[in-house]
mmCIF file of the protein (N, C-alpha, C, O) and its ligand, coordinates in Angstrom:
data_MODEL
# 
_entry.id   MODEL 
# 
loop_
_entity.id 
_entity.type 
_entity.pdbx_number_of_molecules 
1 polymer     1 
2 non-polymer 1 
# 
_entity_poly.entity_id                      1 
_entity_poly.type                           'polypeptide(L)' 
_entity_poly.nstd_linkage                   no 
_entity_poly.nstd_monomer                   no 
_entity_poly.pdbx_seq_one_letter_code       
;(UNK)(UNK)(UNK)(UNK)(UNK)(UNK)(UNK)(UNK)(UNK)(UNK)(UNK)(UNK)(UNK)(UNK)(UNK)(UNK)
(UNK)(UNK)(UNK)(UNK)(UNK)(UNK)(UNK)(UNK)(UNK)(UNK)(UNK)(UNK)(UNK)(UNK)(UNK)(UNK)
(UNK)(UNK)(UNK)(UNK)(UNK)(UNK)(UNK)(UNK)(UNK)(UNK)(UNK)(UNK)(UNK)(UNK)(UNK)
;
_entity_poly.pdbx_seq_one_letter_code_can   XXXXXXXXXXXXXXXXXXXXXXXXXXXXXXXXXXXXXXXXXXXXXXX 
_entity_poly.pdbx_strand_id                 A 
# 
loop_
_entity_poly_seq.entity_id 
_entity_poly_seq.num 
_entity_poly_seq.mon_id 
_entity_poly_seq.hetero 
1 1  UNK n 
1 2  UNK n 
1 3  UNK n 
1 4  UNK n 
1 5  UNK n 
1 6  UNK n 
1 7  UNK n 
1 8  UNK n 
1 9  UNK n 
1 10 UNK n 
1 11 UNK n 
1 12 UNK n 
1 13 UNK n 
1 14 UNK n 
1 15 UNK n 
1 16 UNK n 
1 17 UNK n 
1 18 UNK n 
1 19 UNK n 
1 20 UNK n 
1 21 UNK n 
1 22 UNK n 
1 23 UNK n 
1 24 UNK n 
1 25 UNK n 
1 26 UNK n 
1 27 UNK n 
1 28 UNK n 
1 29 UNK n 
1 30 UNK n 
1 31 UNK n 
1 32 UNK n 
1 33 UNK n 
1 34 UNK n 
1 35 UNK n 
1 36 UNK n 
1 37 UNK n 
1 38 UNK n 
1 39 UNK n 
1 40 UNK n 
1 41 UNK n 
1 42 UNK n 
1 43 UNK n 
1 44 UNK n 
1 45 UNK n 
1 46 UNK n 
1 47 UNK n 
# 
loop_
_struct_asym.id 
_struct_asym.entity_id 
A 1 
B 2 
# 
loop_
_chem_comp.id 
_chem_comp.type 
_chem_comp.mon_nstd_flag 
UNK 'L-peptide linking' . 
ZN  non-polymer         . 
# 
_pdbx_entity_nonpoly.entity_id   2 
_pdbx_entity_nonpoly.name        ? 
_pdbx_entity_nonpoly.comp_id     ZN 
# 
_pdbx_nonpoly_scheme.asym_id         B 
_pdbx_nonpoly_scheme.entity_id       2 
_pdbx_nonpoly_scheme.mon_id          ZN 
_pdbx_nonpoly_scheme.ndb_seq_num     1 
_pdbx_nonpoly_scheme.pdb_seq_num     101 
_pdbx_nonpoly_scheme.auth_seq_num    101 
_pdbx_nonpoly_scheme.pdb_mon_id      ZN 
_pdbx_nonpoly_scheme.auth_mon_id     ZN 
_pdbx_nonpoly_scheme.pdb_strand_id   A 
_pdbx_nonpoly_scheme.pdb_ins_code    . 
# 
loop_
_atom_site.group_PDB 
_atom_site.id 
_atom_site.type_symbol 
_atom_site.label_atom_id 
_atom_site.label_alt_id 
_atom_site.label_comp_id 
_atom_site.label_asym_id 
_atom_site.label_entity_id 
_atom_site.label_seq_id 
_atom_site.pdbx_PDB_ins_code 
_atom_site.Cartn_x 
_atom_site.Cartn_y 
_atom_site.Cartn_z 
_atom_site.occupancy 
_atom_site.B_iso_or_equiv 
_atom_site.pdbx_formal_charge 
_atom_site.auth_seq_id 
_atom_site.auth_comp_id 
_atom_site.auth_asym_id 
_atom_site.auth_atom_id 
_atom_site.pdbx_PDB_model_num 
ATOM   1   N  N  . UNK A 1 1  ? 84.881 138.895 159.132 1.00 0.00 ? 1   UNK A N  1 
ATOM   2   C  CA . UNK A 1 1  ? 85.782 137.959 158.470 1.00 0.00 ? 1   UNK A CA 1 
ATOM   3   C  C  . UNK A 1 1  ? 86.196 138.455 157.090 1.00 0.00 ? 1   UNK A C  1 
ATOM   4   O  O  . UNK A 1 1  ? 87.016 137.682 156.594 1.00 0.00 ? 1   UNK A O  1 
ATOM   5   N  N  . UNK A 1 2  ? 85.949 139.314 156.439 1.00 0.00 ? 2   UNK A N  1 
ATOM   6   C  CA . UNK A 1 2  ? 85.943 139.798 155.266 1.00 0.00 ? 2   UNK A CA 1 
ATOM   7   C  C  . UNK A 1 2  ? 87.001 140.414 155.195 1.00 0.00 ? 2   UNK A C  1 
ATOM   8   O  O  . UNK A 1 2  ? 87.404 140.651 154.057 1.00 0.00 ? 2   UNK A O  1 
ATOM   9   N  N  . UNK A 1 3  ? 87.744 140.843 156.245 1.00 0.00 ? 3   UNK A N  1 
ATOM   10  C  CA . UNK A 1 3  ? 89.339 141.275 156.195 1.00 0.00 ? 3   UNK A CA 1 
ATOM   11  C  C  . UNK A 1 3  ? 89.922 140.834 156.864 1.00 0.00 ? 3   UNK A C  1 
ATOM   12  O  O  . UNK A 1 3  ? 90.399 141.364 157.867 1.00 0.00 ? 3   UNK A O  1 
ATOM   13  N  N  . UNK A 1 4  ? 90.062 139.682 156.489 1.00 0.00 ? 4   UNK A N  1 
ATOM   14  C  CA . UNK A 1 4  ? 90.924 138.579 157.082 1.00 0.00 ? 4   UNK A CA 1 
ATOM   15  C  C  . UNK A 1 4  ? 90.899 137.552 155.724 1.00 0.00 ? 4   UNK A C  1 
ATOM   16  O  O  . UNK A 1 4  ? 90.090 136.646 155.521 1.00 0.00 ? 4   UNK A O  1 
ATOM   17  N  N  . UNK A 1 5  ? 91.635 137.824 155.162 1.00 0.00 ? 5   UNK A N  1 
ATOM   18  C  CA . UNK A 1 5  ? 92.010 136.328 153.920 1.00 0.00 ? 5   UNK A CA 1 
ATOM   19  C  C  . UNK A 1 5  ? 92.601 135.308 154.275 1.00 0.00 ? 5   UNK A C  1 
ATOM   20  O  O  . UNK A 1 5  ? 92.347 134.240 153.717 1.00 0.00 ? 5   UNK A O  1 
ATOM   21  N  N  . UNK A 1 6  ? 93.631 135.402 155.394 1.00 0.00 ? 6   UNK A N  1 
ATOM   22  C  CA . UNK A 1 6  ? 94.013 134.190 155.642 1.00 0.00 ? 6   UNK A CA 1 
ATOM   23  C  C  . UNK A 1 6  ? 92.901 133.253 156.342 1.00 0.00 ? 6   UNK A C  1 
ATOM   24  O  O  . UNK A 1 6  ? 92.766 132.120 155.880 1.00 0.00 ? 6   UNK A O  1 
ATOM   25  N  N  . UNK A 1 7  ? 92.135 133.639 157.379 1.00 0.00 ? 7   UNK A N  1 
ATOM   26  C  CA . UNK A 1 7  ? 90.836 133.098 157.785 1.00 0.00 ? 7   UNK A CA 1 
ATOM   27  C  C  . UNK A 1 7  ? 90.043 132.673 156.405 1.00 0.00 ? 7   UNK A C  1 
ATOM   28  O  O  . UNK A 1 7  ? 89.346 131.666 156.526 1.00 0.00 ? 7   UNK A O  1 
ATOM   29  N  N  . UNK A 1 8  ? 90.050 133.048 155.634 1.00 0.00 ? 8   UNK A N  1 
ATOM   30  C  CA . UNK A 1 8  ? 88.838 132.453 154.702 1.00 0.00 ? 8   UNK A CA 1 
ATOM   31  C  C  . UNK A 1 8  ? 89.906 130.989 153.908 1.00 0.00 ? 8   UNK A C  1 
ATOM   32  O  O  . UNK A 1 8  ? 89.400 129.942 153.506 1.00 0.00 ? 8   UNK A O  1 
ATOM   33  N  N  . UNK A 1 9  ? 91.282 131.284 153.862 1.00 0.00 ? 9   UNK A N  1 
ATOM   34  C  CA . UNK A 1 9  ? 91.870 130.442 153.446 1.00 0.00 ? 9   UNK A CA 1 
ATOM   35  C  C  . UNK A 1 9  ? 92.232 129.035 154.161 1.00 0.00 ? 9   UNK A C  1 
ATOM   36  O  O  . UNK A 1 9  ? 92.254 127.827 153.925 1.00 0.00 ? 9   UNK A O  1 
ATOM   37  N  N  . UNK A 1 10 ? 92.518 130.027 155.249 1.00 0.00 ? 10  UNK A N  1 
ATOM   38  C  CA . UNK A 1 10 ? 92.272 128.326 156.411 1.00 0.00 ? 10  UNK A CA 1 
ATOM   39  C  C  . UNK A 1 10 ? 90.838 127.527 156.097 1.00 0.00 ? 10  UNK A C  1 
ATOM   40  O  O  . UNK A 1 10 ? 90.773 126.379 156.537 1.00 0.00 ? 10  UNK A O  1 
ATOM   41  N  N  . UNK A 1 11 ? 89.877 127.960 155.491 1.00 0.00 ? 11  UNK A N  1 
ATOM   42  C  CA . UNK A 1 11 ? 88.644 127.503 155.592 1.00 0.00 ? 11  UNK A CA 1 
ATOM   43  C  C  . UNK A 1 11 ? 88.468 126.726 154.389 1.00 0.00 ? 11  UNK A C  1 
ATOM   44  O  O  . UNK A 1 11 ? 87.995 125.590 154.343 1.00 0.00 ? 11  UNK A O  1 
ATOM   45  N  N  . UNK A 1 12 ? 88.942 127.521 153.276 1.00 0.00 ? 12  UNK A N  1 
ATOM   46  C  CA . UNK A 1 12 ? 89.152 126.526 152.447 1.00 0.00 ? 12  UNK A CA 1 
ATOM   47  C  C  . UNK A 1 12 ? 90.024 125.317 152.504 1.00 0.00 ? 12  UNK A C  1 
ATOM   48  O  O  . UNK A 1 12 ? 89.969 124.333 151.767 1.00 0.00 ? 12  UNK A O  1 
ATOM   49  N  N  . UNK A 1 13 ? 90.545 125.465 153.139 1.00 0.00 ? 13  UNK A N  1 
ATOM   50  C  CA . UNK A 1 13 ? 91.911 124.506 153.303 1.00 0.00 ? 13  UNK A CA 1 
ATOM   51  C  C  . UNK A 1 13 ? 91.230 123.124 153.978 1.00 0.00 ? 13  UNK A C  1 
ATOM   52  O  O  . UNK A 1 13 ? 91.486 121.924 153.881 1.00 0.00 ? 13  UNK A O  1 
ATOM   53  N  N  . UNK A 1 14 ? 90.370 123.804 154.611 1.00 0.00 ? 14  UNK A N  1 
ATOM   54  C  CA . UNK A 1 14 ? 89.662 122.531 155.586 1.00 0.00 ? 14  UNK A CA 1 
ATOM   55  C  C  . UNK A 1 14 ? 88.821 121.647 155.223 1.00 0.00 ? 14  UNK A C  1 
ATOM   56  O  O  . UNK A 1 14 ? 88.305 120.751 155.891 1.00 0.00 ? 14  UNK A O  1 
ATOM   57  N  N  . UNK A 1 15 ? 88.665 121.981 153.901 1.00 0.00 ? 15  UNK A N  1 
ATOM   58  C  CA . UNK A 1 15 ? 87.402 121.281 152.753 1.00 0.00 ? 15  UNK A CA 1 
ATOM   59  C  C  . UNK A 1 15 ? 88.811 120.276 152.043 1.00 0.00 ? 15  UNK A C  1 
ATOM   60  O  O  . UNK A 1 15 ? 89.160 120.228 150.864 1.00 0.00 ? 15  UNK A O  1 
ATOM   61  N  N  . UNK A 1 16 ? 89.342 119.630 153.112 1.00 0.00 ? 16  UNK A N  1 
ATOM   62  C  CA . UNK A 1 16 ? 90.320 118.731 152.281 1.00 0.00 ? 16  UNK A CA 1 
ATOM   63  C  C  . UNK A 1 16 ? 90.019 116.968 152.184 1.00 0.00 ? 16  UNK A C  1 
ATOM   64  O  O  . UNK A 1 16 ? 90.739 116.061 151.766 1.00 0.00 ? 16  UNK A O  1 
ATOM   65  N  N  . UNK A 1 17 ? 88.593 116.961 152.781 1.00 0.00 ? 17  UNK A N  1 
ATOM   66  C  CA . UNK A 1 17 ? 88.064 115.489 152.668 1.00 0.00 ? 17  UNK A CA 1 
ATOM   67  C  C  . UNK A 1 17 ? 88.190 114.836 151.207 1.00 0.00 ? 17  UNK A C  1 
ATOM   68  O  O  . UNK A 1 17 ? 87.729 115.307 150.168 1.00 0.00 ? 17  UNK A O  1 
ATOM   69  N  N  . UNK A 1 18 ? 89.040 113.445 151.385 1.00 0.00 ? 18  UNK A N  1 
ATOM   70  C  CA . UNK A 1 18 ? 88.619 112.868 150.464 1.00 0.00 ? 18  UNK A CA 1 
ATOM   71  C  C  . UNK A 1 18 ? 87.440 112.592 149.451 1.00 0.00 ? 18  UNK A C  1 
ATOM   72  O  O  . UNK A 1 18 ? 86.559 111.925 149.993 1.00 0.00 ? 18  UNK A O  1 
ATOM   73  N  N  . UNK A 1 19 ? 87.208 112.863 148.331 1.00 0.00 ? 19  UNK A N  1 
ATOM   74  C  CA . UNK A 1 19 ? 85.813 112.563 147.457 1.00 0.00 ? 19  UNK A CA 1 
ATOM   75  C  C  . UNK A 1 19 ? 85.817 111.577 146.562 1.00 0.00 ? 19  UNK A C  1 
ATOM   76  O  O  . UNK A 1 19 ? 86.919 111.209 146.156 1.00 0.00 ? 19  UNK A O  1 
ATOM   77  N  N  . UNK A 1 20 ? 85.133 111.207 146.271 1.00 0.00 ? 20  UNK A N  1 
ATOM   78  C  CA . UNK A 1 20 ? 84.938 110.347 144.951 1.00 0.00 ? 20  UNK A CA 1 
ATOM   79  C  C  . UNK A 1 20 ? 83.718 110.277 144.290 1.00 0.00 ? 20  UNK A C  1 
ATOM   80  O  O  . UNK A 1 20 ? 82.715 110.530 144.957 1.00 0.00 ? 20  UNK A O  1 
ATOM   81  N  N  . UNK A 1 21 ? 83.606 110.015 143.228 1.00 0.00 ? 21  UNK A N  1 
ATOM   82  C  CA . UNK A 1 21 ? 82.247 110.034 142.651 1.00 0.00 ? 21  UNK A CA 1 
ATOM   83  C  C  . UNK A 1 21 ? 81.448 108.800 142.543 1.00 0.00 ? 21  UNK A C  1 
ATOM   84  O  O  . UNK A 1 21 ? 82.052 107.815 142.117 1.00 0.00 ? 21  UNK A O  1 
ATOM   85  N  N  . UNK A 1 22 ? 80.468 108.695 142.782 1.00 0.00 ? 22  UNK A N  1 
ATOM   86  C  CA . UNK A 1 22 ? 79.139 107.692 142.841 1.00 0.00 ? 22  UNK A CA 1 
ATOM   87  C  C  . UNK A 1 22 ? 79.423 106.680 141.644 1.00 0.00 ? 22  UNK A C  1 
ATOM   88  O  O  . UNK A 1 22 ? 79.725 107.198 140.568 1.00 0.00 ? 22  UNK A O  1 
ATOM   89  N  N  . UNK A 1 23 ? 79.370 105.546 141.703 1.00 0.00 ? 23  UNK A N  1 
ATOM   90  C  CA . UNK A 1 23 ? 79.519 104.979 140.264 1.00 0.00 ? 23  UNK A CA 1 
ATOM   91  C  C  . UNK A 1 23 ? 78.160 104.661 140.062 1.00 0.00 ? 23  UNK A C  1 
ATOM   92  O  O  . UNK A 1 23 ? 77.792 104.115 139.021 1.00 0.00 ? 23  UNK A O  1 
ATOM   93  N  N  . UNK A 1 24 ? 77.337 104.977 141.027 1.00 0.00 ? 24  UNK A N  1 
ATOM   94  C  CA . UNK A 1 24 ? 75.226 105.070 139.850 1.00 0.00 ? 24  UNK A CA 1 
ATOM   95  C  C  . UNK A 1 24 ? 75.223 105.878 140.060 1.00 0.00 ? 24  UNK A C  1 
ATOM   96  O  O  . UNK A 1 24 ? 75.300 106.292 138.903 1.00 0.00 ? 24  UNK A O  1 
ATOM   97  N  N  . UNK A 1 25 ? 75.192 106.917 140.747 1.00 0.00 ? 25  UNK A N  1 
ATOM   98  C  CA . UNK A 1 25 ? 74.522 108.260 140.356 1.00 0.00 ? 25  UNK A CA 1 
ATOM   99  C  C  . UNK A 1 25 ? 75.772 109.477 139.887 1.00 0.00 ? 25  UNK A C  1 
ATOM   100 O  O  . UNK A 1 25 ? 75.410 110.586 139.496 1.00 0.00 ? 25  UNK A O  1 
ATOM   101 N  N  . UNK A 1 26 ? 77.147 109.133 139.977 1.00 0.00 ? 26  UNK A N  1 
ATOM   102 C  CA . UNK A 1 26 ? 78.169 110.133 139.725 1.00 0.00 ? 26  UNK A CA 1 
ATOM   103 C  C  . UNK A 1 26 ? 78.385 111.357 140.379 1.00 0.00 ? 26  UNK A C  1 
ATOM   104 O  O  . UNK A 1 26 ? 79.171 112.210 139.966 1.00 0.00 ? 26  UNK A O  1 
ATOM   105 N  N  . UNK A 1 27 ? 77.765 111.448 141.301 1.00 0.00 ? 27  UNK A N  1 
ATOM   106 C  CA . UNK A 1 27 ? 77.653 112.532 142.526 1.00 0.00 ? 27  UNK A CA 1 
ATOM   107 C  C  . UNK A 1 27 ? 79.003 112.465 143.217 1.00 0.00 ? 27  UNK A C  1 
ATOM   108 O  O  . UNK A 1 27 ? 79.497 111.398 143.582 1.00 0.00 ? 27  UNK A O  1 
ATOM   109 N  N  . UNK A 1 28 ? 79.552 113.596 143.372 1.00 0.00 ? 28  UNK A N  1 
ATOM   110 C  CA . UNK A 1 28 ? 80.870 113.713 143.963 1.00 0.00 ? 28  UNK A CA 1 
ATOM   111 C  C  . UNK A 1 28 ? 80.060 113.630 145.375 1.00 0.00 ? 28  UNK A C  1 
ATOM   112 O  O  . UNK A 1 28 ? 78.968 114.158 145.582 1.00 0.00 ? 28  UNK A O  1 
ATOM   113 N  N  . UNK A 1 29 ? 81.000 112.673 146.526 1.00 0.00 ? 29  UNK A N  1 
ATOM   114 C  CA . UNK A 1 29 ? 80.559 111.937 147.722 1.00 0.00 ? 29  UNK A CA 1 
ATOM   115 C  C  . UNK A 1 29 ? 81.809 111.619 148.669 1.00 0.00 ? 29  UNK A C  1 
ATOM   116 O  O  . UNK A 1 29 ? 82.934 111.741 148.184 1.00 0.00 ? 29  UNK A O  1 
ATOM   117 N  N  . UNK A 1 30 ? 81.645 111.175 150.134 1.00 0.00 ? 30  UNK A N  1 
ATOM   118 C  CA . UNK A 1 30 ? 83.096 111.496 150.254 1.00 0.00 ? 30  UNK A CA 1 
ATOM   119 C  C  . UNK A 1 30 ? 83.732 109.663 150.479 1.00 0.00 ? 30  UNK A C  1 
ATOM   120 O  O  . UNK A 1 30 ? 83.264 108.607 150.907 1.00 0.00 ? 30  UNK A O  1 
ATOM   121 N  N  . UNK A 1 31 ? 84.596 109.982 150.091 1.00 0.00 ? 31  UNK A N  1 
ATOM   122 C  CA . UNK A 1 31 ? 85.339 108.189 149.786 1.00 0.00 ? 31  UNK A CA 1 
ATOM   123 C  C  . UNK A 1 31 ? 85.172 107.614 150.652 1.00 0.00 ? 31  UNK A C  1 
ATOM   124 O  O  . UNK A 1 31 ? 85.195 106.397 150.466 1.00 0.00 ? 31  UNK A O  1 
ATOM   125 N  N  . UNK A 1 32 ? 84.906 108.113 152.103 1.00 0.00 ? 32  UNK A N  1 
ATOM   126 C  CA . UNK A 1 32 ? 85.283 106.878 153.134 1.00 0.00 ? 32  UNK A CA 1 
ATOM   127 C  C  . UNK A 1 32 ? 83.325 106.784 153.328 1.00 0.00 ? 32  UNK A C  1 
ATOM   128 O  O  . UNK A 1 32 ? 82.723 106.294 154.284 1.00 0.00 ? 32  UNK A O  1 
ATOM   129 N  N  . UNK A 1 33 ? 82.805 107.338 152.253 1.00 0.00 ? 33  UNK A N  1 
ATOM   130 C  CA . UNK A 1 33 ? 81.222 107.121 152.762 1.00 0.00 ? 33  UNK A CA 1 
ATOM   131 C  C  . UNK A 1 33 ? 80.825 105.603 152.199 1.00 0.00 ? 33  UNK A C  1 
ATOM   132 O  O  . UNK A 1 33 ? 81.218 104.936 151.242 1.00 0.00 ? 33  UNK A O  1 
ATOM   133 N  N  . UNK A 1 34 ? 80.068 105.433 153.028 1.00 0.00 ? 34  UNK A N  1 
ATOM   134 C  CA . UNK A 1 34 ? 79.645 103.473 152.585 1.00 0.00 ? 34  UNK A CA 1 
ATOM   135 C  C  . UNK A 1 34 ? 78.193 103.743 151.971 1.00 0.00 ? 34  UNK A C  1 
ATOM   136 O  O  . UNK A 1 34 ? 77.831 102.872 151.180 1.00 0.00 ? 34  UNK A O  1 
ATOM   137 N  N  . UNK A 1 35 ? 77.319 104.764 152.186 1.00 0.00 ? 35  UNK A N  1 
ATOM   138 C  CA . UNK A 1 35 ? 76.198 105.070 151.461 1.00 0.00 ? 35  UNK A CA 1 
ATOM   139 C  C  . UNK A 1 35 ? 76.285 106.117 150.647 1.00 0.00 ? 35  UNK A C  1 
ATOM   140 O  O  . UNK A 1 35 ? 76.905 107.109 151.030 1.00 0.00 ? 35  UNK A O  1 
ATOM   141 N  N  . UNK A 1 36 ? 75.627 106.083 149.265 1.00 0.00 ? 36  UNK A N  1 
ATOM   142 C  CA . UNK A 1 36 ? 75.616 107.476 148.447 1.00 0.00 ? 36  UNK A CA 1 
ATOM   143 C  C  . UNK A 1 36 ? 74.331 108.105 149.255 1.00 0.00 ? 36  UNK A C  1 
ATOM   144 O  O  . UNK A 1 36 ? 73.329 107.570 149.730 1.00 0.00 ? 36  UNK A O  1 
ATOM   145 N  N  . UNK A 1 37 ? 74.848 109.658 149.202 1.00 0.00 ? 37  UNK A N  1 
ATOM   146 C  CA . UNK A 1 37 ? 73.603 110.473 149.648 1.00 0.00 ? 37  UNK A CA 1 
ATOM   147 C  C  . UNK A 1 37 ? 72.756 110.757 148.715 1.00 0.00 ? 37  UNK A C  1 
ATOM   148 O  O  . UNK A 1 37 ? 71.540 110.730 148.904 1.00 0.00 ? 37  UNK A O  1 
ATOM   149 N  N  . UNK A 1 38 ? 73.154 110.977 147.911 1.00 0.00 ? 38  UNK A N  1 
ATOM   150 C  CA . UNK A 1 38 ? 73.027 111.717 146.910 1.00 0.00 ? 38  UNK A CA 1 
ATOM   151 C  C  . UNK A 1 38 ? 71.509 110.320 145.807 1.00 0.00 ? 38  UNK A C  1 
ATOM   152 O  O  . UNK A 1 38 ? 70.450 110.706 145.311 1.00 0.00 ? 38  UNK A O  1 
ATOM   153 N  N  . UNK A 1 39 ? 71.936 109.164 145.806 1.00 0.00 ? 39  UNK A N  1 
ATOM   154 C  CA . UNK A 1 39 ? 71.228 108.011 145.433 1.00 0.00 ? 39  UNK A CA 1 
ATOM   155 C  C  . UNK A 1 39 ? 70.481 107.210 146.065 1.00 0.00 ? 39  UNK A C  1 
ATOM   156 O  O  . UNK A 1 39 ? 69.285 107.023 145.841 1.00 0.00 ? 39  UNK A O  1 
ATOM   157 N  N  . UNK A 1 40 ? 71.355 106.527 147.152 1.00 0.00 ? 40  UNK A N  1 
ATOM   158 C  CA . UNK A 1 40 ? 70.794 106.174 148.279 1.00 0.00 ? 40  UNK A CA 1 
ATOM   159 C  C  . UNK A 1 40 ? 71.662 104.497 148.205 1.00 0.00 ? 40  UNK A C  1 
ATOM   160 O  O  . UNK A 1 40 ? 71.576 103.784 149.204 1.00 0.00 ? 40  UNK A O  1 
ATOM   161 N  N  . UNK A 1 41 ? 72.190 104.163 147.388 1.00 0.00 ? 41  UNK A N  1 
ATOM   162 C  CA . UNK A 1 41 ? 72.942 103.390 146.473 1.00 0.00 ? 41  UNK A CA 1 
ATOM   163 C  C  . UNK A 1 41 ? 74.054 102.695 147.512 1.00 0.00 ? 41  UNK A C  1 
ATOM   164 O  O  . UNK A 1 41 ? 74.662 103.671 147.950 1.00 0.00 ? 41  UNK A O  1 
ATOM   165 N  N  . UNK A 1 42 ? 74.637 101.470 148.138 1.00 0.00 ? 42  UNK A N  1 
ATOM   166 C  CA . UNK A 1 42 ? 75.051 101.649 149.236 1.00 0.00 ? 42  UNK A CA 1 
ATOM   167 C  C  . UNK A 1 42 ? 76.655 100.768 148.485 1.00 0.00 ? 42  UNK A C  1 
ATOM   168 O  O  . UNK A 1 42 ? 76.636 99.855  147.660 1.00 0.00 ? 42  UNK A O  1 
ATOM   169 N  N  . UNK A 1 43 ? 77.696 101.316 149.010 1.00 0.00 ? 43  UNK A N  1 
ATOM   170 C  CA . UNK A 1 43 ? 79.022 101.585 148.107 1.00 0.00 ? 43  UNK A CA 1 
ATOM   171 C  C  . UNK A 1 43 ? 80.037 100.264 148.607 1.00 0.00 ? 43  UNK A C  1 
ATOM   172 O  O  . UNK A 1 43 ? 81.074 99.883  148.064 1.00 0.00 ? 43  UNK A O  1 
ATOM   173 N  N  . UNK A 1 44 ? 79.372 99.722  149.813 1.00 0.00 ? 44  UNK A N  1 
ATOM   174 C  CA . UNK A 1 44 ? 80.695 99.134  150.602 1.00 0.00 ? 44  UNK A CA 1 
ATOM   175 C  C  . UNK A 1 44 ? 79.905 97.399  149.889 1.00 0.00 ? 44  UNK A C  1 
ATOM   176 O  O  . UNK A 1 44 ? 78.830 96.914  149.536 1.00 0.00 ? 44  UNK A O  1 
ATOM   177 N  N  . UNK A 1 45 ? 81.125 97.118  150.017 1.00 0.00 ? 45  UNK A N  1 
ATOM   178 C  CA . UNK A 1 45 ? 80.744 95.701  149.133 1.00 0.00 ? 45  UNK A CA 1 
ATOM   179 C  C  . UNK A 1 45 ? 79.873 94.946  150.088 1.00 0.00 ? 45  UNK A C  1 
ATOM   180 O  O  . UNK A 1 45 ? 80.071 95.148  151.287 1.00 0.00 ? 45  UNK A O  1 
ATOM   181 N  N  . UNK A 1 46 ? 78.839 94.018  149.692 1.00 0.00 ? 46  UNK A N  1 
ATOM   182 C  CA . UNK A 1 46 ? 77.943 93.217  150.561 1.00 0.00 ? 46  UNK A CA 1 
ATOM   183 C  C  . UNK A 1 46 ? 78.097 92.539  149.518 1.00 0.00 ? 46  UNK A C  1 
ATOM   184 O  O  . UNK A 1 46 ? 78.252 92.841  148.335 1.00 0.00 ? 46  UNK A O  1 
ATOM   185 N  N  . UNK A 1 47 ? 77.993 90.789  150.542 1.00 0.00 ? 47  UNK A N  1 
ATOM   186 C  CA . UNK A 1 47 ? 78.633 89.547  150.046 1.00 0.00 ? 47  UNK A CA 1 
ATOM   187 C  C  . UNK A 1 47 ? 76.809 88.827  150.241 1.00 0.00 ? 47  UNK A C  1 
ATOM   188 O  O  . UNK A 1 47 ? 76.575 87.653  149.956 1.00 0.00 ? 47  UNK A O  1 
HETATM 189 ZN ZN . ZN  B 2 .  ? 74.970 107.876 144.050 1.00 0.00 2 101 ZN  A ZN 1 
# 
Protein backbone atom coordinates (compact mmCIF):
# COMPACT_ATOMS: atom_id res chain seq x y z
CA UNK A 1 0.00 0.00 0.00
CA UNK A 2 2.83 2.37 0.30
CA UNK A 3 2.68 3.14 -3.43
CA UNK A 4 -0.49 3.78 -3.77
CA UNK A 5 -1.49 7.40 -2.29
CA UNK A 6 -4.65 7.47 -3.55
CA UNK A 7 -5.47 4.21 -1.41
CA UNK A 8 -4.17 5.79 1.71
CA UNK A 9 -6.33 8.84 0.78
CA UNK A 10 -9.47 7.02 0.26
CA UNK A 11 -8.73 5.91 3.83
CA UNK A 12 -8.47 8.95 5.16
CA UNK A 13 -11.40 10.12 3.59
CA UNK A 14 -13.33 7.41 5.36
CA UNK A 15 -12.57 8.76 8.87
CA UNK A 16 -15.48 11.21 7.97
CA UNK A 17 -17.73 10.30 11.10
CA UNK A 18 -19.27 12.91 12.79
CA UNK A 19 -17.46 13.93 16.35
CA UNK A 20 -18.09 15.94 19.09
CA UNK A 21 -16.61 16.44 22.28
CA UNK A 22 -17.74 15.07 25.74
CA UNK A 23 -19.16 17.91 27.76
CA UNK A 24 -17.59 15.92 31.25
CA UNK A 25 -14.83 14.52 30.10
CA UNK A 26 -14.08 16.64 26.62
CA UNK A 27 -12.99 13.60 24.76
CA UNK A 28 -13.54 13.92 21.10
CA UNK A 29 -16.49 11.01 20.66
CA UNK A 30 -18.67 10.38 17.86
CA UNK A 31 -22.02 12.60 17.84
CA UNK A 32 -24.48 10.07 17.14
CA UNK A 33 -22.87 8.15 20.37
CA UNK A 34 -25.46 8.15 23.39
CA UNK A 35 -22.57 6.91 25.80
CA UNK A 36 -19.10 8.61 26.34
CA UNK A 37 -16.38 5.97 26.03
CA UNK A 38 -14.03 7.67 27.01
CA UNK A 39 -16.07 8.63 30.76
CA UNK A 40 -18.67 6.41 30.81
CA UNK A 41 -21.00 9.58 31.16
CA UNK A 42 -24.26 8.78 29.21
CA UNK A 43 -25.09 11.85 26.57
CA UNK A 44 -28.72 11.17 25.40
CA UNK A 45 -31.10 13.06 27.57
CA UNK A 46 -32.96 10.86 30.36
CA UNK A 47 -36.13 12.36 31.75
ZN1 LIG B 1 -16.78 11.80 28.44
Amino acid sequence: MENNDEARNSETADITEKTKNCPYCGEGILAKAKKCKHCGEWLEKRT
